[in-house]
N, C-alpha and C positions, 0 to 999 in steps of 0.2 A: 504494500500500500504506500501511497508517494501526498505528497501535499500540492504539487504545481508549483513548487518554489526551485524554479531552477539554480543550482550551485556552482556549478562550472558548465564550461561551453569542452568539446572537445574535436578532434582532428580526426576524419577518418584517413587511416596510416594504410593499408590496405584490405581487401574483399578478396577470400580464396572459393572458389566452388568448390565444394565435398557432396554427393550427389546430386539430392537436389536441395539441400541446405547451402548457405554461405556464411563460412567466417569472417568476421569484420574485426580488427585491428582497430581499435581506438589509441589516440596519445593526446594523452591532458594531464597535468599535474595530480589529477587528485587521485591517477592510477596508483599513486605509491600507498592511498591509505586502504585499498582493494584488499579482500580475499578471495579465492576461489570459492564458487556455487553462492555467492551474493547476491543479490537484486537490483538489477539500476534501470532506472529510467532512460531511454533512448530518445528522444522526441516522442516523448510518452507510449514507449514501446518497451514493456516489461522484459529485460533480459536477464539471463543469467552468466557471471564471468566465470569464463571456464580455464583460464591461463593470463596469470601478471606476470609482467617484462620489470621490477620495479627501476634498472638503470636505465630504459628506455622510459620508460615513462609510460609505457602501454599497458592496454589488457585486449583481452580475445572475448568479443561473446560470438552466439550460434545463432539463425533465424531459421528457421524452417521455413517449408512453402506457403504453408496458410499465412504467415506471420507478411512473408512476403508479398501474398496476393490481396492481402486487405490494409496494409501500413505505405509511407512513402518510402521505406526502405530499400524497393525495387527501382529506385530510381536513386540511390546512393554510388558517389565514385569517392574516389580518393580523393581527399581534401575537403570534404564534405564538411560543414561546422554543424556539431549536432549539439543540442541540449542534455545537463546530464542532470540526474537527481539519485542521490542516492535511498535506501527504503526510508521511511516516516520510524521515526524513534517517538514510543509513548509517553517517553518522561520531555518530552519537548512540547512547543507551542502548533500548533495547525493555522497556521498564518495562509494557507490558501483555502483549500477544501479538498475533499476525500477522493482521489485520483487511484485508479485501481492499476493503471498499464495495461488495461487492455482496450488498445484502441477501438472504436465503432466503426469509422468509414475514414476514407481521407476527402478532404475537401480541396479546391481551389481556390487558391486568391484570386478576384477581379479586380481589386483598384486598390490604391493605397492613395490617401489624402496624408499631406504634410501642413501641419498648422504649428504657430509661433510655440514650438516645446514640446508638441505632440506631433505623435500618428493616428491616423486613421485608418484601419484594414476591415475591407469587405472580402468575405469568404459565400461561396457558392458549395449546397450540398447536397444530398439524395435524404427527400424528406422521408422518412417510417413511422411507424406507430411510436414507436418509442426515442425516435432520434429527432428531438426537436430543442427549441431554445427559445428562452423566455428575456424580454428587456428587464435589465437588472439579475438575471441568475447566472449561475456561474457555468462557463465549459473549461474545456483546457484541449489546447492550441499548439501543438507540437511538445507538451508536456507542462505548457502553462498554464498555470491557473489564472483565468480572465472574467473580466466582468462582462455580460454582453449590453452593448449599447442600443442598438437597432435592432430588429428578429423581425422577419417574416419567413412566411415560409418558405425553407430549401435553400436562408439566408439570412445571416445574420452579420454583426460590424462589432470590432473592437475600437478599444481606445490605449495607447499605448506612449508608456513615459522614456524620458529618454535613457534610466537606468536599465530599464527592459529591453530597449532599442538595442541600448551597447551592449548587455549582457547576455543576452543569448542568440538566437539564428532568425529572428523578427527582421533585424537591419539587414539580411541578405535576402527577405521574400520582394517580391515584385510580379507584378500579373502575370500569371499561367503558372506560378510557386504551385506542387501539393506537400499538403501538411496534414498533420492526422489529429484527430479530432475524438475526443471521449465527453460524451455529455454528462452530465449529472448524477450520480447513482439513484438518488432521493428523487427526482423527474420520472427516472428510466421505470424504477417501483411501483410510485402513483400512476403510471400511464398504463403498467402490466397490470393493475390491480383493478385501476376502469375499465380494462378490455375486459378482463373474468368476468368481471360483474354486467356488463351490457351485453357480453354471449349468454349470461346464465340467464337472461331474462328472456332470449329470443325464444 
């Protein structure tokens, strides 16, 4: 379980295929406080590290093909700047909200607005029963915990400061960016919980 509070940004170092998995080679400083079979956040892509470098600065996770056919992962190369987060520690604060790593869809960027200090980013998505966004609730945005500003349907807009801008991989999206997208769990609940109840009636 992760909070949306991204802590370091990292380097994709290289991509090996092993059948139809790929290993990805990450290098970011905070490789050295890793252990093997940990939890990290990828742009909110739950992985697990399966090998640290710690004089390289690296570690190894794994994606399988599901992982790959529903995350932007599949459009990862080397030099890639990805978001990292390491798991949610209980005796600490939840300064975002309840982020699972298992991403829902990936979205595309359509427009980025630039105003005096901020950004603006509109994202385009595949609307479900259950994958939807509300003005003022929270998503998370390649493993960001985000407010959302705008919501219609199949569409929704952040608002983003310049701490956020610099510190993670926000300042490299630009229209036609995809990013992966995990909506709410407490949303996802209530919306699986009204469909019971309106099949039970029919």
């Amino acid at each position: 379980m992760f909070t949306g509070i991204v802590e370091a940004t990292g380097k994709v170092a290289s991509i090996n295929k092993e059948g139809e998995n790929i290993n990805i080679t990450i290098e970011t400083p905070v490789a050295s406080e890793l252990r093997i079979d940990q939890s990290m956040s990828h742009d909110g892509v739950c992985l697990t590290v399966v090998e640290v470098d710690m004089e390289k600065n690296q570690y190894v996770v794994t994606a399988i093909q599901e992982t790959l056919d529903k995350t932007n992962l599949r459009g990862w190369q080397p030099g890639y700047r990805v978001n990292l987060e390491r798991s949610m520690r209980f005796d600490g604060r939840l300064d975002g909200h309840i982020v699972q790593g298992h991403v829902d869809q990936t979205a595309i960027c359509k427009k980025v607005e630039e105003y005096d200090g901020s950004w603006k980013f509109y994202f385009d998505y595949d609307r479900g029963p259950k994958n939807i966004t509300v003005e003022k609730g929270s998503i998370s945005v390649n493993g960001v915990s985000l407010t959302v500003v705008d919501s219609e349907p199949g569409s929704f807009s952040v608002a983003i400061i310049p701490y956020t801008y610099e510190h993670t991989n926000f300042g490299d999206f630009k229209p036609g960016s995809i990013v992966n997208l995990e909506f709410d769990i407490i949303g996802k609940y209530v919306a699986r919980l009204l469909e019971e109840h309106f099949n039970a009636k029919k």
